[in-house]
FIGU-879633 format. One record per residue: residue number from 1; residue in three letters; x, y, z of N, C-alpha, C in turn. Coordinates in steps of 0.1 Angstrom, whole numbers. Example, Ala and Ser with C-alpha at 12.3 -4.5 7.8 and 13.67 -1.06 7.14 Angstrom:
BEGIN
TORFI   resi   resn     n_X     n_Y     n_Z    ca_X    ca_Y    ca_Z     c_X     c_Y     c_Z
TORFI      1    Ala     132     -57      78     123     -45      78     132     -33      78
TORFI      2    Ser     128     -22      71     137     -11      71     129       0      79
END
This chain:
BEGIN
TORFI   resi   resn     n_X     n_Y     n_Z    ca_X    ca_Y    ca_Z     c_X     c_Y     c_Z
TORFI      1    Unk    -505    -119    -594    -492    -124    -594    -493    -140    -595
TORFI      2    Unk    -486    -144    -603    -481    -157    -608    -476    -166    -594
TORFI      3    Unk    -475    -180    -588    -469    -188    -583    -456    -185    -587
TORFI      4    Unk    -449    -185    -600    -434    -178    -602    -427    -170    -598
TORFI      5    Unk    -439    -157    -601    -434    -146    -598    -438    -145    -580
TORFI      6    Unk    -442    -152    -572    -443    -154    -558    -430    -157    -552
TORFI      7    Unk    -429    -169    -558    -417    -177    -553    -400    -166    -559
TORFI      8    Unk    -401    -160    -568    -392    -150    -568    -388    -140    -562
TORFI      9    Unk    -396    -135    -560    -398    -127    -548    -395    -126    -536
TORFI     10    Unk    -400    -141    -531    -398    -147    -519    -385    -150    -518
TORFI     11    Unk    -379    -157    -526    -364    -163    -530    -356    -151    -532
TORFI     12    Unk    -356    -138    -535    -346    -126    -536    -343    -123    -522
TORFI     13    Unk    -358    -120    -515    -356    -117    -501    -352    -126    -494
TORFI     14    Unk    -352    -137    -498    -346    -150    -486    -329    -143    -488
TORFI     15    Unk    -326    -147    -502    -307    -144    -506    -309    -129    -497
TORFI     16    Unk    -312    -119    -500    -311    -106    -492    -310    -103    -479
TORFI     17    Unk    -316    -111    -471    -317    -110    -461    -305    -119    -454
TORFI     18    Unk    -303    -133    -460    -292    -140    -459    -276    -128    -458
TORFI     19    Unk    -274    -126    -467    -264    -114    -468    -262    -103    -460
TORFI     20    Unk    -274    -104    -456    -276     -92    -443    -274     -98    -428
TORFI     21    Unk    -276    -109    -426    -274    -114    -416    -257    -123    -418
TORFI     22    Unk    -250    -124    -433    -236    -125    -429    -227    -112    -424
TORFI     23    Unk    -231    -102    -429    -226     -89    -426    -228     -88    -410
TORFI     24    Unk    -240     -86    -407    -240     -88    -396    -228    -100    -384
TORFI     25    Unk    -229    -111    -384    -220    -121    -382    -206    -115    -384
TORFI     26    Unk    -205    -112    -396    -192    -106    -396    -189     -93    -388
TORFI     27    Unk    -192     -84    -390    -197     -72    -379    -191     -80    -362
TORFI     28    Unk    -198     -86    -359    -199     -89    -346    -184    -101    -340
TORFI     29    Unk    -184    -107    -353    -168    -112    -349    -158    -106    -353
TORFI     30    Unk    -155     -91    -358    -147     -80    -359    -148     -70    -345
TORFI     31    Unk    -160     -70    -340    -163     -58    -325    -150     -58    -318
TORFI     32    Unk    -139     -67    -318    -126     -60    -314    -116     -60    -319
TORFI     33    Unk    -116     -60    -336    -106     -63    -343    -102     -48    -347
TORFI     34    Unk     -88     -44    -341     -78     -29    -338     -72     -32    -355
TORFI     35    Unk     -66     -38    -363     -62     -41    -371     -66     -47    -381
TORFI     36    Unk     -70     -44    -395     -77     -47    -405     -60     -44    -417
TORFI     37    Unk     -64     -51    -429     -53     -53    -440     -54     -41    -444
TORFI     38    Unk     -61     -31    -446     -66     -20    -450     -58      -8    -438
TORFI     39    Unk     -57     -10    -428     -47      -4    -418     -62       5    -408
TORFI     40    Unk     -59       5    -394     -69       6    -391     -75       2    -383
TORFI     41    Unk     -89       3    -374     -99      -4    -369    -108     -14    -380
TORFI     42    Unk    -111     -23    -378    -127     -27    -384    -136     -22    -389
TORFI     43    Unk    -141     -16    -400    -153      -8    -398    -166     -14    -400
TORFI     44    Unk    -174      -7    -397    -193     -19    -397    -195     -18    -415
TORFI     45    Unk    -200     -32    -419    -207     -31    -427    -223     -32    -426
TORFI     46    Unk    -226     -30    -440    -244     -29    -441    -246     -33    -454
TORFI     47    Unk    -259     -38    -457    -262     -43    -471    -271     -26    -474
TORFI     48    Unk    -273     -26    -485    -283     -14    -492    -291     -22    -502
TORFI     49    Unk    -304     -27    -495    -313     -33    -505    -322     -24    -517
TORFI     50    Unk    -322     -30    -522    -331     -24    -535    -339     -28    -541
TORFI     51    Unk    -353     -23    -542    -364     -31    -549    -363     -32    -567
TORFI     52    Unk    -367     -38    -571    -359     -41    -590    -370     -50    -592
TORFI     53    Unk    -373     -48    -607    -390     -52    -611    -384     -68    -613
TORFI     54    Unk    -395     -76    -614    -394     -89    -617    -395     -90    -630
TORFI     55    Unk    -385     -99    -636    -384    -101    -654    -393    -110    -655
TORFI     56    Unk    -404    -111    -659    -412    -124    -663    -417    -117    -678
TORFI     57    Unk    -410    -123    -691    -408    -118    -702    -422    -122    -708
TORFI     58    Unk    -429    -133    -706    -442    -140    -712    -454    -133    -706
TORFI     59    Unk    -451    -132    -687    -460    -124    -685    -460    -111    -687
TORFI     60    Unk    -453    -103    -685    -453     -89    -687    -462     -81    -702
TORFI     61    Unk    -465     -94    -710    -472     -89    -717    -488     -91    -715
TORFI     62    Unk    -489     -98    -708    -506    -103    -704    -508     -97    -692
TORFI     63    Unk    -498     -93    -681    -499     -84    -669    -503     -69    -668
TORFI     64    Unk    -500     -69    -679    -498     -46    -680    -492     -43    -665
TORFI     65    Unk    -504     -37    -660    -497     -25    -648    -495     -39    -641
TORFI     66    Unk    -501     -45    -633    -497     -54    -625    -480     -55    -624
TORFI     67    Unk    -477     -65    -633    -466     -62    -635    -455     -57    -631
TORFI     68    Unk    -458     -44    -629    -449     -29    -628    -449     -29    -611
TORFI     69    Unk    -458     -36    -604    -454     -34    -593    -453     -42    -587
TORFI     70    Unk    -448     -57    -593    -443     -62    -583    -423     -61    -582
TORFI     71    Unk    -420     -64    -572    -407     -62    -569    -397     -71    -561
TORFI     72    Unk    -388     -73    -568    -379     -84    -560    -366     -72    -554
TORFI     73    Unk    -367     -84    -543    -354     -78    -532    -338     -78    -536
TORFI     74    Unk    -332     -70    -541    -316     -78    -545    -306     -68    -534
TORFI     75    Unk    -293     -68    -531    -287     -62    -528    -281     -52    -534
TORFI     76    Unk    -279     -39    -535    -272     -33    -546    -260     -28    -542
TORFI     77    Unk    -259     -28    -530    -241     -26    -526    -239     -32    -511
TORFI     78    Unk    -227     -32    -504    -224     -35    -495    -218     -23    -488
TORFI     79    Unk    -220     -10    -481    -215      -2    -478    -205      -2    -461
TORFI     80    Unk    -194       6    -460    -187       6    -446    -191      17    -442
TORFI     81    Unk    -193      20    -424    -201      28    -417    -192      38    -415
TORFI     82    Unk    -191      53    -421    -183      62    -421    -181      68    -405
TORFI     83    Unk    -186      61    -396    -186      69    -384    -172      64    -376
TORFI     84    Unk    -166      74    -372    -154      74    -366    -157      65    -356
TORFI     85    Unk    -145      56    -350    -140      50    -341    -144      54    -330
TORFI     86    Unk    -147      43    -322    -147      48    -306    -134      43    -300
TORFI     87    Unk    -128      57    -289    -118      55    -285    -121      46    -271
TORFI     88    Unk    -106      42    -268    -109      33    -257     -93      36    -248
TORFI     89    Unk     -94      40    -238     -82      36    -232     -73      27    -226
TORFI     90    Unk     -64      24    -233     -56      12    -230     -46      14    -233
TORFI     91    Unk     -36      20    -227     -23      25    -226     -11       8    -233
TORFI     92    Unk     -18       1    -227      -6     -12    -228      -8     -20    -241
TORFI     93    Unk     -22     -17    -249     -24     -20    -264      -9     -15    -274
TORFI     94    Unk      -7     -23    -280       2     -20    -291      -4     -11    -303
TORFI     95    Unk     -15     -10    -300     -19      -3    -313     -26      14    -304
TORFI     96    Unk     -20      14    -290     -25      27    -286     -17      36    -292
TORFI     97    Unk     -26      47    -293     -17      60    -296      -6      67    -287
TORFI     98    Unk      -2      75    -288       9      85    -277       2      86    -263
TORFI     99    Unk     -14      92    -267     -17      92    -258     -23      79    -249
TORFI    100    Unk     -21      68    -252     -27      57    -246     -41      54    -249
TORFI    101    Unk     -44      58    -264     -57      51    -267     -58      48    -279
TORFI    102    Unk     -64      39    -278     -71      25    -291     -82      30    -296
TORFI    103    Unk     -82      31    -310     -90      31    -322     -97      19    -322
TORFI    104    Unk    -112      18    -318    -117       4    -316    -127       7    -328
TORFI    105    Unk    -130      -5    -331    -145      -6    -347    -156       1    -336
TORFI    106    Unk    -165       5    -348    -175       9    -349    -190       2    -347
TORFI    107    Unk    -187      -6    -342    -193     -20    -337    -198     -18    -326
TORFI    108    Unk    -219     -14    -327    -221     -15    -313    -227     -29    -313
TORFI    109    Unk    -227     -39    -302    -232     -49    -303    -249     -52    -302
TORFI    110    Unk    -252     -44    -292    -269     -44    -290    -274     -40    -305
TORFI    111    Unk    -267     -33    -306    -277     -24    -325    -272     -37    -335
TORFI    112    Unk    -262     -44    -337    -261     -55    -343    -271     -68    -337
TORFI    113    Unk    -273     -68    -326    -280     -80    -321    -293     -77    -324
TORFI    114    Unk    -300     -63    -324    -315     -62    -330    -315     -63    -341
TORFI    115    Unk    -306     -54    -351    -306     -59    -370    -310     -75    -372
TORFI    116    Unk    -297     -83    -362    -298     -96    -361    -315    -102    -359
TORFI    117    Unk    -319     -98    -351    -335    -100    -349    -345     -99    -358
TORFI    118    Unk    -342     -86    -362    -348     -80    -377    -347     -93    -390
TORFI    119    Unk    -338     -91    -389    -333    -102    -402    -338    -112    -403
TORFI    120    Unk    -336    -124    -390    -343    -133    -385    -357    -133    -387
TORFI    121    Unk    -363    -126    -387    -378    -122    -385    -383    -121    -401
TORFI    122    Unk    -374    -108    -407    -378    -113    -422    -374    -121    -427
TORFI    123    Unk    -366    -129    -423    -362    -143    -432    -377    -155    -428
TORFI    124    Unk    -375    -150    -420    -390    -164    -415    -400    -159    -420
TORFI    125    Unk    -406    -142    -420    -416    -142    -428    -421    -146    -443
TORFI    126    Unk    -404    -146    -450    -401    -146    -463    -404    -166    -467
TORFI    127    Unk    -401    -169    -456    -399    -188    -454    -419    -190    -457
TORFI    128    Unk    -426    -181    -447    -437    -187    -448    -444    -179    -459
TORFI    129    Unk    -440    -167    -466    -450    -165    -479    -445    -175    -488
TORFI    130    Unk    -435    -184    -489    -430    -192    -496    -435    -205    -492
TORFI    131    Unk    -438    -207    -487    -448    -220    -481    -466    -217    -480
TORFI    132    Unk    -469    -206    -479    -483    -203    -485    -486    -202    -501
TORFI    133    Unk    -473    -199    -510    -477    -198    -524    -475    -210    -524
TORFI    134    Unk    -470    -219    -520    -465    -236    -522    -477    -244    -518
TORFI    135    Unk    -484    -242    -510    -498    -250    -504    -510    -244    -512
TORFI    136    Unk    -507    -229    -519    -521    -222    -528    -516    -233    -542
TORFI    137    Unk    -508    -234    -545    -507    -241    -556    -511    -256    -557
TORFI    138    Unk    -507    -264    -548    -515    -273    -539    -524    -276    -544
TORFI    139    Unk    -534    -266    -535    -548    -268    -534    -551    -264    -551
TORFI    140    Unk    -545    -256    -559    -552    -251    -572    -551    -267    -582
TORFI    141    Unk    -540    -272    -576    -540    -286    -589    -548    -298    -586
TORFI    142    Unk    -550    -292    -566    -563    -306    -560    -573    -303    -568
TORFI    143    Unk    -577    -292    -573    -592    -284    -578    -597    -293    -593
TORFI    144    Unk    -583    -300    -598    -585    -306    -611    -590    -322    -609
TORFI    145    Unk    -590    -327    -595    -590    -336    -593    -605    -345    -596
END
């Protein structure tokens, strides 16, 4: 793999994971929003990543198989979490039902605060293969010296 095709790579997963940690963010400042434009509780979002070959049109002919397996990170949708509402009782909410309960989001916080970790973690990992293909390149142009 090419320094290009490194730093591509690296750069998909940074944006990807970026996206995943706004959803996230968003998620977590929704956890008590009873009311959405859409009518309703909040519901959780999630990114759905997808691996997608790297276009490097010059290389791909001097690569063969190589090639074929390397893979950049993109988002391919943004999906909402089909799981029903947790009820809550609160009779004096405006948005309780007859029987005095609120349709709350789907929003657990701990499971959002680990994703949150997750994310964090591959974003940093992604920071330093991108600062190791940056210092290999470095040292390859010190080599001419």
């Amino acid at each position: 793999m090419d320094f290009f095709s490194a730093m591509n790579v690296s750069s998909s997963a940074l944006a990807a994971e970026r996206t995943r940690m706004n959803l996230i963010s968003s998620n977590l400042a929704n956890a008590n929003a009873t009311r959405t434009p859409e009518g309703g509780p909040y519901k959780r979002k999630d990114a759905v990543f997808t691996a997608t070959p790297v276009e490097n049109k010059f290389h791909r002919a001097l690569d063969g198989a190589t090639a074929q397996q390397v893979r950049r990170v993109e988002v391919s949708e943004i999906v909402e979490d089909q799981s029903a509402p947790r009820l809550q009782y609160d009779p004096s909410n405006p948005d309780a039902n007859p029987q005095g309960y609120v349709a709350m989001p789907n929003v657990n916080v701990v499971e959002e605060m680990a994703d949150m970790i997750a994310a964090s973690r591959a974003y940093e990992a992604n920071v330093t293969a991108v600062q190791a293909a940056k210092s290999m390149a470095m040292k390859t142009l010190e080599i001419g010296k």
